[in-house]
NUTI-989337 format. One line per 2 residues: their letters; for each residue y, z, x of N, C-alpha, C, O, CB. Coordinates in pm, 1 decimal. Each point is the difference from the previous one (the first is absolute). Glycine has a CB too. Layout:
A) Y,Z,X,Y,Z,X,Y,Z,X,Y,Z,X,Y,Z,X | ...
END
This chain:
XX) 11926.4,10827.6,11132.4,-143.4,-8.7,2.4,-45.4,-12.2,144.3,51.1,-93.9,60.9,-55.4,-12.2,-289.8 | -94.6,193.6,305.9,-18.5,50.8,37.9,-147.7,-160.7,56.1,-101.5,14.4,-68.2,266.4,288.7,-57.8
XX) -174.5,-415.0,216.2,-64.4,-75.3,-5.6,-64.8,-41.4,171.6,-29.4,-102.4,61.8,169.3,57.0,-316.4 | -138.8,185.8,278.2,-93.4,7.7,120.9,-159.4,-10.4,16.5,-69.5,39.1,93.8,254.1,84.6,-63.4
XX) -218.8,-182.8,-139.9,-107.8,45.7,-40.6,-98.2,-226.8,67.7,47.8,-110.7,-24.7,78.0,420.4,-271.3 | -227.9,-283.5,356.6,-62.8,-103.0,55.7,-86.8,-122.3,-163.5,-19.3,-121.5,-4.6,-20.5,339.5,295.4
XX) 19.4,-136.8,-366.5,-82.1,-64.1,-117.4,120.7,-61.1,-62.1,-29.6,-109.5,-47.8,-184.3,279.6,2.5 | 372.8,-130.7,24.0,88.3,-33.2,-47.7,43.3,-167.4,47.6,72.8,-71.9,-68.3,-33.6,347.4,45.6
XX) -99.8,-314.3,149.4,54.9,-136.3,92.3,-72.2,-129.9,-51.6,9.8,-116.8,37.6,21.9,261.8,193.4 | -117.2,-78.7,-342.0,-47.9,-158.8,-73.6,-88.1,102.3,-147.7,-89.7,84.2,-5.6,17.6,-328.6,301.5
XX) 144.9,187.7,-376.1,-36.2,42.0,-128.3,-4.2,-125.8,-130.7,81.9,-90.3,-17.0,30.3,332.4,117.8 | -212.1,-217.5,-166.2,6.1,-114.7,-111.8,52.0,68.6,-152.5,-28.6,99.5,-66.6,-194.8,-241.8,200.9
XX) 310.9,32.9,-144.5,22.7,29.1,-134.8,-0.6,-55.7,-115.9,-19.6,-121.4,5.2,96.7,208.0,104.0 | -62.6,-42.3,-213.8,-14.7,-125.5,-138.5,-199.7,8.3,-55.8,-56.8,-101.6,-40.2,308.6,-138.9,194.3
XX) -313.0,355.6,-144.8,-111.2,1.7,16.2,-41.7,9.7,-184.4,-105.6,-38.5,-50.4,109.4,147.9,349.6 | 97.4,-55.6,-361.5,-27.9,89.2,-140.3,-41.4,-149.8,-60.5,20.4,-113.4,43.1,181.4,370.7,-75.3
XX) -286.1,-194.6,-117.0,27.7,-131.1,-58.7,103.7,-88.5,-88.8,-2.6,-108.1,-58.9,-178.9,191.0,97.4 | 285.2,35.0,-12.9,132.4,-52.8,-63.6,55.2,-135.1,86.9,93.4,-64.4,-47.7,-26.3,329.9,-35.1
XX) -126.3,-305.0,208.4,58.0,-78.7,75.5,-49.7,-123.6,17.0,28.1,-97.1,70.2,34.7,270.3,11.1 | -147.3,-145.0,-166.5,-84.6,-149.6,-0.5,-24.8,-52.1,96.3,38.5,-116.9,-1.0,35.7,64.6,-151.8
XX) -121.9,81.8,240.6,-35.9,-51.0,102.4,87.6,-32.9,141.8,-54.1,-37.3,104.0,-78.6,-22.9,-297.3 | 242.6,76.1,181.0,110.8,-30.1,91.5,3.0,116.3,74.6,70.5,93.9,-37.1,63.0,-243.7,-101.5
XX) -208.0,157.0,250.0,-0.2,108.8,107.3,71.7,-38.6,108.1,16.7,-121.8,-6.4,-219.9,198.1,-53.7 | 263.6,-20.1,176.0,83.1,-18.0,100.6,-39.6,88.9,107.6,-19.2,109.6,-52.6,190.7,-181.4,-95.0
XX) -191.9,78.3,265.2,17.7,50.5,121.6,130.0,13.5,36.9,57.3,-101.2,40.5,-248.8,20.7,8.6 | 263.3,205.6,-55.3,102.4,64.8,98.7,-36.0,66.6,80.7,-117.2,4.1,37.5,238.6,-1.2,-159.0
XX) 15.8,97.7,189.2,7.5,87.8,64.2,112.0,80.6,27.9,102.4,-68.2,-5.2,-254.8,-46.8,52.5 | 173.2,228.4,-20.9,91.6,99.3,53.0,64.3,-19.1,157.5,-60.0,47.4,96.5,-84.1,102.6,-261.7
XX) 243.6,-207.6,177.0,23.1,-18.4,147.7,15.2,140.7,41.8,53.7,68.1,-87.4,61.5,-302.8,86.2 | -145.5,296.9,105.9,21.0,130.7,50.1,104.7,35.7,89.6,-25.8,-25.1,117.8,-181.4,24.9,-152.0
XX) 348.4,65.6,5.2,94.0,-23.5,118.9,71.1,135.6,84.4,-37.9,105.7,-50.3,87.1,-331.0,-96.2 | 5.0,235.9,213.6,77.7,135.6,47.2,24.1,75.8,-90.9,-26.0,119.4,15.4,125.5,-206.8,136.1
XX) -44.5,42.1,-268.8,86.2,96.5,-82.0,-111.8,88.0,-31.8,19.5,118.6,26.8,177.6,-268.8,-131.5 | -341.8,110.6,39.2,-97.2,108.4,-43.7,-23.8,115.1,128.4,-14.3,120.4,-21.3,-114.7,-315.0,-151.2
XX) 128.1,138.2,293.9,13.0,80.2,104.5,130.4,129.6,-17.5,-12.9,120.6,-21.1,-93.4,-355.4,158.4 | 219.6,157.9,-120.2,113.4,98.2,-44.6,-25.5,77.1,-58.2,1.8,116.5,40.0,115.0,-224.4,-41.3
XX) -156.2,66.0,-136.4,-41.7,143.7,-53.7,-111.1,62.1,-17.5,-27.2,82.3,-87.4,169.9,-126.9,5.9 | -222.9,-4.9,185.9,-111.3,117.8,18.6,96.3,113.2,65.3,15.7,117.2,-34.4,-259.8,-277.4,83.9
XX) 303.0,86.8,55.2,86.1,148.8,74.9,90.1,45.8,-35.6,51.2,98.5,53.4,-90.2,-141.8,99.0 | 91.8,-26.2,-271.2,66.9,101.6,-68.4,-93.6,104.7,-59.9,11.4,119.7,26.5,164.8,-283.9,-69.2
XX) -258.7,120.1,-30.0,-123.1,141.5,-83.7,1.2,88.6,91.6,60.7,106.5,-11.7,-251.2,-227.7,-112.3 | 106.1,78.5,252.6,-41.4,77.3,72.8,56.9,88.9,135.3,-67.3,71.4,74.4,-67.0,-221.1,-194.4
XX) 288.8,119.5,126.5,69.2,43.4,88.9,49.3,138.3,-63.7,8.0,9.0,-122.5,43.0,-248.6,227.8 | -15.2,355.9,-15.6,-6.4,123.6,-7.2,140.1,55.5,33.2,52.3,94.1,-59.7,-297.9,-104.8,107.4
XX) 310.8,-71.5,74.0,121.0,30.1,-8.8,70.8,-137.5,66.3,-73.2,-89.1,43.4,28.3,368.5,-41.2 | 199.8,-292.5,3.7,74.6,-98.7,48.8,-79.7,-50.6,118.9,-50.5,-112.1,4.4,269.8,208.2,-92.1
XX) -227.3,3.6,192.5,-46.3,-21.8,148.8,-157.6,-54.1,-34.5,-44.6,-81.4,80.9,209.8,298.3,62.2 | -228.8,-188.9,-225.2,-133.9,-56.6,-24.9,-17.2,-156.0,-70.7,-84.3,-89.4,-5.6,33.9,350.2,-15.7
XX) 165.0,-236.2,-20.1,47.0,-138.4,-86.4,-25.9,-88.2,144.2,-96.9,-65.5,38.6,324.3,149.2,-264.8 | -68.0,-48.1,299.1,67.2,-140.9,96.9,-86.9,23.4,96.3,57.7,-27.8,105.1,206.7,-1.4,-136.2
XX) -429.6,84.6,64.2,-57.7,-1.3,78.5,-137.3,-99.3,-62.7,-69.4,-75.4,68.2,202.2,311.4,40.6 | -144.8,-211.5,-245.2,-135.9,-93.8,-34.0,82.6,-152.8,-45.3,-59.9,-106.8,11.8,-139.0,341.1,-127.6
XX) 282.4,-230.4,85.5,111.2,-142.5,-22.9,-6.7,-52.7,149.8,-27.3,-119.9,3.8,232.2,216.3,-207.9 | -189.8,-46.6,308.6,26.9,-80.7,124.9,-81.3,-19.3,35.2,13.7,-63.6,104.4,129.3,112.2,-46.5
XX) -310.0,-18.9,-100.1,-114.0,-37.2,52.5,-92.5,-44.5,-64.2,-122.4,9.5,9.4,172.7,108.8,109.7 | 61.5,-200.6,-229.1,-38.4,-180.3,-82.8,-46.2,-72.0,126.3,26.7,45.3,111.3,190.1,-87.3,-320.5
XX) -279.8,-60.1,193.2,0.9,-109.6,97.6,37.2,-114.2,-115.3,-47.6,-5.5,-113.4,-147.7,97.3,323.3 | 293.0,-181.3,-150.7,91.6,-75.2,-56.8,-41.8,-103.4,60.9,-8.8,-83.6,-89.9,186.3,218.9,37.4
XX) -205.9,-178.3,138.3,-32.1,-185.1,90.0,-62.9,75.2,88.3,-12.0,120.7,20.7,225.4,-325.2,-23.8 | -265.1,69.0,68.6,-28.8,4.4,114.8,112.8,-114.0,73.4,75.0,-84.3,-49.3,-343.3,174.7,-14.8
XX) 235.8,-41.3,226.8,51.5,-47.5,100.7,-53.3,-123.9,24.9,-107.6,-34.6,-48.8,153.1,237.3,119.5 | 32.3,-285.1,14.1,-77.7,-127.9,69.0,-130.0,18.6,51.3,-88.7,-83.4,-17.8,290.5,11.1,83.2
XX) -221.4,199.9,10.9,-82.6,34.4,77.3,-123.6,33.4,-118.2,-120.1,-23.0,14.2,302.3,103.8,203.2 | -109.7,-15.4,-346.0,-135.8,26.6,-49.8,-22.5,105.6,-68.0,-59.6,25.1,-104.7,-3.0,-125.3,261.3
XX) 148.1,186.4,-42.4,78.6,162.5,-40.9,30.4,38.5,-88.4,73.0,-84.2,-52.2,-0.6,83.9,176.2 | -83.4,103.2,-198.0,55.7,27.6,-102.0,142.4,55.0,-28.3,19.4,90.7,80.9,-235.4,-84.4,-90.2
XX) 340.4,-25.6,-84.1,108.0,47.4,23.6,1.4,97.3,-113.3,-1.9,-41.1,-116.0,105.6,-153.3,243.1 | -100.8,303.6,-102.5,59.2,114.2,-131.0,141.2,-16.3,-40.9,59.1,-97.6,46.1,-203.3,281.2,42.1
XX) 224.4,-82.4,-188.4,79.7,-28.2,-47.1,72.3,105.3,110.7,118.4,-29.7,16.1,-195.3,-77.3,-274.1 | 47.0,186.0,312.4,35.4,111.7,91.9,82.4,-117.1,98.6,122.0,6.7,14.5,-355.7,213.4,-36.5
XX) 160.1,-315.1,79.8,4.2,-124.0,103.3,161.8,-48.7,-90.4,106.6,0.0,61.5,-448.2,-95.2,20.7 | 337.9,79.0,-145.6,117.2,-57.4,-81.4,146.2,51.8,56.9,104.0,-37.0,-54.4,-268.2,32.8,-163.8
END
């Protein structure tokens, strides 16, 4: 599932009236892996692959900087 999505980061649930009232606030944590496979969908060939994969940004630096996975 596919949870790149900004409305997904706080959602209520338990709303029906089967729930009697017991509603909850979650959320979808959002992490690399949905990234991964965006570029998997959208990559065209190997070399397009290990070129949009290395230009993840993964941390930052002390400084602030950003480190790609290329940096790796």
């Amino acid at each position: 599932m596919d949870t790149n999505d900004r409305f997904l980061r706080k959602i209520t649930v338990g709303q029906s009236p089967t729930e009697k009232g017991h509603t909850r606030e979650c959320q979808f944590d959002i992490s690399v892996a949905s990234e991964i496979m965006a570029v998997l969908a959208l990559t065209t060939s190997l070399s397009d692959m290990r070129e949009r994969l290395g230009r993840m940004v993964v941390a930052s630096d002390f400084a602030g900087n950003p480190v790609t996975a290329e940096d790796l």
